[in-house]
C-alpha positions as MATLAB code, in Angstrom:
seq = 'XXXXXXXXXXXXXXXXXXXXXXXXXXXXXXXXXXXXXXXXXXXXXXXXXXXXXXXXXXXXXXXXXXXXXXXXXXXXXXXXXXXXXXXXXXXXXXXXXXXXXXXXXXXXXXXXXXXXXXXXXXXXXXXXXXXXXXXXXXXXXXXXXXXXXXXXXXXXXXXXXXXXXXXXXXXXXXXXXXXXXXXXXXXXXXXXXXXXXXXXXXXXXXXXXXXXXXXXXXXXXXXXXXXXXXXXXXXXXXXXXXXXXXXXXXXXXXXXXXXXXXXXXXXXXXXXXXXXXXXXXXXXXXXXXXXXXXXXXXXXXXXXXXXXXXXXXXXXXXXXXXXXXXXXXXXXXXXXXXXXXXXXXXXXXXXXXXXXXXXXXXXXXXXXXXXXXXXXXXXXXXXXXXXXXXXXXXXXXXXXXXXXXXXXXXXXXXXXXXXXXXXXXXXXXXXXXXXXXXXXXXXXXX';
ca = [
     116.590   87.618   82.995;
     114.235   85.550   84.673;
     110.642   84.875   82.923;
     107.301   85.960   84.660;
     106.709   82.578   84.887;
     109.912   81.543   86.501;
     109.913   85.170   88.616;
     105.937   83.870   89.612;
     107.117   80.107   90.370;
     109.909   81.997   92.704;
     107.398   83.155   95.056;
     105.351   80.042   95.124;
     108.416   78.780   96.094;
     108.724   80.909   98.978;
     105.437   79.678  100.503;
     108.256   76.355  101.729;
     109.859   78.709  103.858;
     107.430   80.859  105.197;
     103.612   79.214  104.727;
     101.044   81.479  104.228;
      98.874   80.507  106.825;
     102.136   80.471  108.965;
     102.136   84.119  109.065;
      99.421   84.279  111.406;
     101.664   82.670  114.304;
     102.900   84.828  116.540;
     105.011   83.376  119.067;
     107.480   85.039  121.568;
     111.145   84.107  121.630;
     112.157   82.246  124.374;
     115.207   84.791  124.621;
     112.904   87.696  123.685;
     114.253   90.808  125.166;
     112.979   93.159  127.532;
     110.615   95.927  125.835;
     112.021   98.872  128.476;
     115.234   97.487  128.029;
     115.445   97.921  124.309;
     114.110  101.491  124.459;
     116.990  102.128  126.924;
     119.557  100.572  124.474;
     118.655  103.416  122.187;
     118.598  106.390  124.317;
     122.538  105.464  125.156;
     123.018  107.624  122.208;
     120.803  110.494  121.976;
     120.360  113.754  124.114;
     119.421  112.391  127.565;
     117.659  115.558  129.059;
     115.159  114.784  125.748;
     114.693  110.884  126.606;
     112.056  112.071  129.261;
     109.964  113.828  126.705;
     110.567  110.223  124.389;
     109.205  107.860  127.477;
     106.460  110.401  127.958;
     105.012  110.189  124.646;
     105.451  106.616  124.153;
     103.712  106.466  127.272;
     100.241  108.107  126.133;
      98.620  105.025  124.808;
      99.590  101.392  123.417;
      99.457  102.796  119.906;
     101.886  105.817  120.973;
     103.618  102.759  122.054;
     103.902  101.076  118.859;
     104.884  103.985  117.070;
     108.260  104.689  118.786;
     108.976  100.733  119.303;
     110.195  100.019  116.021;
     112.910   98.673  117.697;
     111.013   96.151  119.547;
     109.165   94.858  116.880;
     111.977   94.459  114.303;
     112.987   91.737  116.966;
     109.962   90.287  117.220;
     109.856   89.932  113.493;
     113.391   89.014  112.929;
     112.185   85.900  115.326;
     109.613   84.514  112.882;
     110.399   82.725  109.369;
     110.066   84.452  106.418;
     110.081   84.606  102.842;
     113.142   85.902  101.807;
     111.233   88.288   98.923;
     113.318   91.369   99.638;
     111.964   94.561   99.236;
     113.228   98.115  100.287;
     111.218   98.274  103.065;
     109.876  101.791  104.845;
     111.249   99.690  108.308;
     108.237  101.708  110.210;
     104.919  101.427  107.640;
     102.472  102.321  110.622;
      99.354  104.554  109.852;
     100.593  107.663  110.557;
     103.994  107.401  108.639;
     101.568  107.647  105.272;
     100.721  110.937  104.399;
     100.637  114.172  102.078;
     103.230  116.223  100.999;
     104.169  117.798   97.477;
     105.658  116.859   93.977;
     108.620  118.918   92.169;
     105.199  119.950   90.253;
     103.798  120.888   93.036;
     100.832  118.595   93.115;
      99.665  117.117   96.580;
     100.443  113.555   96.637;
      99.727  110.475   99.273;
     102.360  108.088  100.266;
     105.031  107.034  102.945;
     106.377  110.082  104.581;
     108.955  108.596  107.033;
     111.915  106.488  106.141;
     114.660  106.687  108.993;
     114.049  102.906  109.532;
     114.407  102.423  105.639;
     116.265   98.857  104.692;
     116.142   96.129  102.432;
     114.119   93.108  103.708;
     111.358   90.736  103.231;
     108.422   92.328  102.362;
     105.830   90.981  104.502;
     107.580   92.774  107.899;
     106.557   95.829  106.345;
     102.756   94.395  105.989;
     102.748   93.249  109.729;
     103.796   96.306  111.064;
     100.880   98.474  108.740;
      98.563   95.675  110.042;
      99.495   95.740  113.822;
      98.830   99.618  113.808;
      95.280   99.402  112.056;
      94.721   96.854  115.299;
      96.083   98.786  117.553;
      94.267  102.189  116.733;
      91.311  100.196  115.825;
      90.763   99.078  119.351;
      92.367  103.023  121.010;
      89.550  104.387  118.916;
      86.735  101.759  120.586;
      85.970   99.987  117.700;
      85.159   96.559  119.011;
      87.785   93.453  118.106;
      85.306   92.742  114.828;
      86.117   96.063  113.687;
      89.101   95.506  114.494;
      89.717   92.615  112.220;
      87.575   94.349  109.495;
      89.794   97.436  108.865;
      93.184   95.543  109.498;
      91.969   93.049  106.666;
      91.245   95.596  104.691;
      94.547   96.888  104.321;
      96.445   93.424  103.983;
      93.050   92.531  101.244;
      94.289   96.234   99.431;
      98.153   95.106   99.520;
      97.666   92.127   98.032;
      95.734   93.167   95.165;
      97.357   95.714   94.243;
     100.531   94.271   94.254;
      98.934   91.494   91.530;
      97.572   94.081   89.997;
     100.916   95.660   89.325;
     102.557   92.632   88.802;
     100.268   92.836   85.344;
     101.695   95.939   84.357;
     105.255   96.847   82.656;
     107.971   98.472   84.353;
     107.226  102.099   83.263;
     103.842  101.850   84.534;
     104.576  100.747   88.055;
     107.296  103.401   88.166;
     104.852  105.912   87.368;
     101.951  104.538   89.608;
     101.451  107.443   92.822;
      98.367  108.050   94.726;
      96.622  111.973   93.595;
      95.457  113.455   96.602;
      92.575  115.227   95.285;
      91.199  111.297   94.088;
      90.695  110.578   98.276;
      87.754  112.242   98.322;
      86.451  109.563   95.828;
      86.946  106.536   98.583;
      84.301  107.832  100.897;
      80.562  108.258  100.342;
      79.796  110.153  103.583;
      79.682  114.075  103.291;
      80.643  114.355  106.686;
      84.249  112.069  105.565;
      84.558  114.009  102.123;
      84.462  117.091  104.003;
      87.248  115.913  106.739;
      89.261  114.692  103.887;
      89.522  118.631  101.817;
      90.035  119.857  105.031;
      92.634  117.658  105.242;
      94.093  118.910  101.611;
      93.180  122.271  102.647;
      95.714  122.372  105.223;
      98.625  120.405  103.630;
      98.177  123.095  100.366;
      98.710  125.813  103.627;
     101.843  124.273  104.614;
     104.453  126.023  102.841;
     108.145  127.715  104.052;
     106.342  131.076  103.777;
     103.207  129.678  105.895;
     105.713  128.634  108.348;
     107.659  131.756  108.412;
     104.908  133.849  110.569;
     104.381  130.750  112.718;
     108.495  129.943  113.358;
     110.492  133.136  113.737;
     109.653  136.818  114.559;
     111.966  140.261  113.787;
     114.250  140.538  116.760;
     116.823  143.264  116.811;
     116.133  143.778  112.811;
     117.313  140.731  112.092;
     114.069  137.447  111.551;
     114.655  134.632  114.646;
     113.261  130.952  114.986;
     110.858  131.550  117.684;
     112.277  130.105  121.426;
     109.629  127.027  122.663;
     112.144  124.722  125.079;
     112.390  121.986  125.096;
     111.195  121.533  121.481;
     112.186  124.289  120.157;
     115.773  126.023  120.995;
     118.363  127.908  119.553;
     121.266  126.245  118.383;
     124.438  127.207  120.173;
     127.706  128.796  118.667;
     129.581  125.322  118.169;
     125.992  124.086  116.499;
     125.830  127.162  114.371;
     129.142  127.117  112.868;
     128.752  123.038  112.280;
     125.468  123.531  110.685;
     126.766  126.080  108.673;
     130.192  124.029  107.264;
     127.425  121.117  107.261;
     125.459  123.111  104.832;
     128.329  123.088  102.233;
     128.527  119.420  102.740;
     125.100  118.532  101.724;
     124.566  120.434   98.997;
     127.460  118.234   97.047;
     124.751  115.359   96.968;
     122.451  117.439   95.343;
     122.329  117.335   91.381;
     123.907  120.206   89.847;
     120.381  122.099   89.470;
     119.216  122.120   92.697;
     122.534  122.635   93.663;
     122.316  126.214   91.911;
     118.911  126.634   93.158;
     120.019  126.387   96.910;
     122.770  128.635   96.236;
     120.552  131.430   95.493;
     119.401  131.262   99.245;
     121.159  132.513  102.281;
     122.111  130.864  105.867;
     119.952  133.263  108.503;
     119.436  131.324  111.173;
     118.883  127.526  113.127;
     117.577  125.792  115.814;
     117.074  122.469  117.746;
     113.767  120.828  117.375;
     112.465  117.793  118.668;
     109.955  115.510  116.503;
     108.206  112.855  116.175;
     107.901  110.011  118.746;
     110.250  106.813  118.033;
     112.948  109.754  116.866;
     112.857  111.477  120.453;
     116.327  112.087  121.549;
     118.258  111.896  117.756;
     119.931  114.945  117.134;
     117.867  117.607  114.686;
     117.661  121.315  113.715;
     115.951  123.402  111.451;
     117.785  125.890  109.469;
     116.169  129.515  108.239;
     117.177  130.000  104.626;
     115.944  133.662  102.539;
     115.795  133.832   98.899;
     115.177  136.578   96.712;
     114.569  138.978  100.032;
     113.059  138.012  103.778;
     109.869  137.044  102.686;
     111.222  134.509   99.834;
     111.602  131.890  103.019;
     113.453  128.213  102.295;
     112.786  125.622  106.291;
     115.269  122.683  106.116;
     114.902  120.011  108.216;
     118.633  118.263  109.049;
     118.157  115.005  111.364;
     120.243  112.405  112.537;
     120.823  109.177  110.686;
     120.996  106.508  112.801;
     121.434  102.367  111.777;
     117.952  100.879  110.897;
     116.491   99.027  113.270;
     115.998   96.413  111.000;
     120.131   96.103  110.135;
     120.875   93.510  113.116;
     118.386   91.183  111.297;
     119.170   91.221  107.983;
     121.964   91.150  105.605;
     123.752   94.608  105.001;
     122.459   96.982  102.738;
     124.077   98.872   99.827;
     124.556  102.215  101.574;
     127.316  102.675  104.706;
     126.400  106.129  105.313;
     123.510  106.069  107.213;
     121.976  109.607  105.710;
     122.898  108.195  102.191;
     120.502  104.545  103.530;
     117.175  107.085  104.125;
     118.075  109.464  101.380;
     118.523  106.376   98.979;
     115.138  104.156  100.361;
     112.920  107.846  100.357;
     113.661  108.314   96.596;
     112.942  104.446   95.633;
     109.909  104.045   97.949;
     108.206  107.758   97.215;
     106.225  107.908   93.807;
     107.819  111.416   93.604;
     110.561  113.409   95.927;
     111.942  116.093   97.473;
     113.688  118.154   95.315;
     116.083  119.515   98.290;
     116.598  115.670  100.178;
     120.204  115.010  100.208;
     122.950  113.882  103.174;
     126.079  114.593  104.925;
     128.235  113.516  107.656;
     128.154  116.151  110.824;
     130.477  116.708  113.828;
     131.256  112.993  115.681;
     131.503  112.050  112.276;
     127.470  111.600  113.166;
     125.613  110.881  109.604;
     122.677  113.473  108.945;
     120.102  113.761  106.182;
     118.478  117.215  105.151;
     115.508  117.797  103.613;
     112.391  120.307  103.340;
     110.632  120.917  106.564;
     107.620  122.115  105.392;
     106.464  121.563  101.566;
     102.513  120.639  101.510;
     103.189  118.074  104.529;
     100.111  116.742  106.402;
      98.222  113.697  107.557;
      94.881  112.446  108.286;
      94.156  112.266  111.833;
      93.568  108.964  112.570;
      92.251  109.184  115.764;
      89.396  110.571  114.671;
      87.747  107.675  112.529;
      85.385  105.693  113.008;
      84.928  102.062  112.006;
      84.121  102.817  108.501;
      86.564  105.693  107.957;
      89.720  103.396  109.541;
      88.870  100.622  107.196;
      88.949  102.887  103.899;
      91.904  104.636  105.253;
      93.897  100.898  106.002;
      92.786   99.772  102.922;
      94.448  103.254  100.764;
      97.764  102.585  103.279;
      97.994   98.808  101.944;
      97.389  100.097   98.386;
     100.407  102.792   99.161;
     102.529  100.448  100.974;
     102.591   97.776   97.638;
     103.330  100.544   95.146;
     105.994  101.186   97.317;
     107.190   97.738   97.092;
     106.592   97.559   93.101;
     109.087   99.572   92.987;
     111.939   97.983   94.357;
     110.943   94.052   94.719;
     109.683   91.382   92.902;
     106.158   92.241   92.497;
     105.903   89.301   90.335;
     107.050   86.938   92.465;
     105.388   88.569   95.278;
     102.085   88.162   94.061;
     102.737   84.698   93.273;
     103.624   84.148   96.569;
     100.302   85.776   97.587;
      98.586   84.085   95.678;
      94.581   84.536   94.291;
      92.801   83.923   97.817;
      92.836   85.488  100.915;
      95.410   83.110  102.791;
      97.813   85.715  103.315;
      94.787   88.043  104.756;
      93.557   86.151  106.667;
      96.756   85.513  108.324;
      98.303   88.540  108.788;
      95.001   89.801  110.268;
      95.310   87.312  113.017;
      99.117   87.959  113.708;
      97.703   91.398  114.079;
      95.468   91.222  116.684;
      97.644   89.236  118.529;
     100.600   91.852  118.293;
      98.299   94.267  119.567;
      97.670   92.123  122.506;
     101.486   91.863  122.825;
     101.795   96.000  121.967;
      99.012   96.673  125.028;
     100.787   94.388  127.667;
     104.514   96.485  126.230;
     102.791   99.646  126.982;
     101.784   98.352  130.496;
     105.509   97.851  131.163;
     106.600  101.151  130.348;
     104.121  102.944  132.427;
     105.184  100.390  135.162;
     108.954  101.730  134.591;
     107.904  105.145  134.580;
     106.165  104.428  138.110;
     108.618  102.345  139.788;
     111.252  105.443  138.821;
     113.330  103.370  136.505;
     112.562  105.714  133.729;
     112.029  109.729  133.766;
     108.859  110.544  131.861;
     107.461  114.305  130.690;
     104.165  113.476  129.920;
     101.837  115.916  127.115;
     105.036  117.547  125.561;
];
């Protein structure tokens, strides 16, 4: 075993290969492939009369951009040198894939909420991609470009110390480290902030299986229905239903043998196909209506497609061929704390699937809503996030020798950042242009 000297020396070492100052390039590949034509790669795959709903929210702004091009930019990365300090990475650490959601205890934590893109890799990609976001909603918010460079500093400043200071502590201790939602009222002085913030928690707390149960489903016939809203919302057929339902049996054998007693004291009522996110548009997902003690003891699962990372052309293969067993695996190492009811399974096609809870304490922070001062506080708790995260599974020691005492890497990644925004802007401008010229469908505010 390697000394925390030797481990520290490592990542000065790495500084050869990728410079800090370095970072800050960024520079197009000659070969670099089409934006619209990547997008289109991906929807070969998934359910084309949902890729119009995909193209029309990517095509709401640059930043709705960015969040469903993770594909685009793992290229762009993949182009650049880098430092060969492999974490797991979250593959898609933009600002609104951090978030709330609950602990086995039941307290309301903050941390990475998405991790379909999960995959072990250097760990600065993961860094860029948080940066170019804060950038990127900076300036869709109207914060000037000094703002700009303010709040996206901010969060690269908060990554890198935090991962030195965790580089001080022992093993236990990092592995313990998570973020308390109740403390985020702490990082803000203004009322008017504290008060957005418990709102915030107030909401998340609301967000519960039996919260959703008057929301999702109604009493049709005598028997409790997920509620009909096509496109994003339909029931799942006959062939779906009895798939889901074999698929069921599947996935709980990757649960341990507790929670595998606990789901068996719930009952298969009904399912349906939903569409989410942004990036995810397309991938194959239901939601499945489980009751427990009686009707109103209500259990939402969430089963999605597993697709390969976009990071997995890139990089050397991971640990996990099962694609539901890759985000299963990266959720537990990257989350300070888990879902209980987060396991995998391989569906019809022989398509890989991962299940978890679709509603347990889950909510955000609406980013769109900040102002200069709130977006910087908010980058700078994401950058704090994203290196815990990293602790866990990297070298944080040889990480933060690589990063050093100064502000180098900060400084650098900021500037990458605002030029990937300028590169994220012109990308947008290209979709909208193959939305008009008819070589894409587009359904725009679904």
């Amino acid at each position: 075993m390697p000394t925390p000297a030797e481990r520290a020396a490592r990542g000065k070492a790495a500084r050869k290969r990728a410079p800090r100052s370095g970072q800050a390039l960024w520079l197009p590949a000659v070969d670099r492939p089409d934006p619209v034509a990547v997008l289109e790669r991906q929807g070969r795959d998934r359910l084309p009369e949902l890729l119009p709903i995909r193209y029309g929210r990517m095509a709401a702004s640059p930043f709705a951009f960015l969040r469903g091009a993770a594909a685009v930019m793992a290229a762009d990365l993949a182009a650049q040198p880098h430092t060969g300090l492999t974490v797991q990475l979250c593959g898609d650490a933009h600002l609104l894939n951090f978030g709330l959601y609950a602990s086995p205890e039941r307290a309301l934590l903050f941390d990475l909420n998405d991790f379909d893109e999960t995959f072990p890799g250097p760990f600065e990609w993961d860094v860029k991609r948080l940066a170019a976001s804060v950038a990127v909603a900076a300036r869709e918010n109207g914060h000037s470009d000094p703002q700009a460079r303010t709040a996206t500093r901010a969060a690269v400043t908060a990554y890198r110390t935090a991962v030195r200071r965790l580089a001080g502590l022992g093993e236990l201790a990092v592995w313990y480290e998570r973020v308390d939602a109740d403390s985020l009222t702490t990082l803000v002085r203004s009322t008017r902030r504290r008060r957005r913030i418990e709102d915030s928690l107030s909401r998340a707390r609301r967000r519960t299986s039996l919260h959703a149960l008057g929301r999702l489903t109604e009493v049709t016939g005598g028997q409790r229905r997920i509620i009909e809203d096509p496109p994003l919302l339909e029931p799942a057929g006959a062939a779906d239903m009895a798939s889901l339902r074999k698929a069921f049996s599947d996935y709980r054998s990757t649960l341990a043998e507790e929670r595998r007693l606990l789901l068996d004291r719930y009952r298969f009522v009904d399912a349906a196909r939903k569409v989410v996110g942004v990036g995810s548009v397309g991938t194959r997902c239901f939601i499945v209506l489980l009751a427990g003690r009686d009707a109103d003891d209500p259990l939402f699962l969430q089963i999605k497609e597993a697709r390969a990372a976009v990071l997995a052309p890139y990089l050397p293969a991971g640990p996990h061929t099962h694609q539901g067993h890759r985000v299963v695996a990266g959720q537990r190492l990257l989350q300070a704390a888990g879902d209980i009811f987060l396991g995998w399974m391989t569906g019809p096609q022989g398509r890989a699937f991962y299940w978890r809870q679709l509603r347990d304490m889950k909510g955000s922070i609406e980013v769109a809503a900040m102002d200069p001062t709130g977006l910087r506080v908010y980058a700078a708790l994401c950058g704090t996030t994203l290196a815990r995260a990293h602790a866990r599974s990297g070298d944080r020691i040889a990480i933060a020798g690589y990063l050093g005492g100064g502000d180098t890497f900060d400084r650098a990644i900021t500037d990458f950042a605002l030029a990937y925004a300028d590169r994220t802007t012109a990308d947008h401008a290209l979709l909208e242009a193959a939305i008009t010229s008819g070589i894409l469908s587009a359904t725009p505010g679904v």
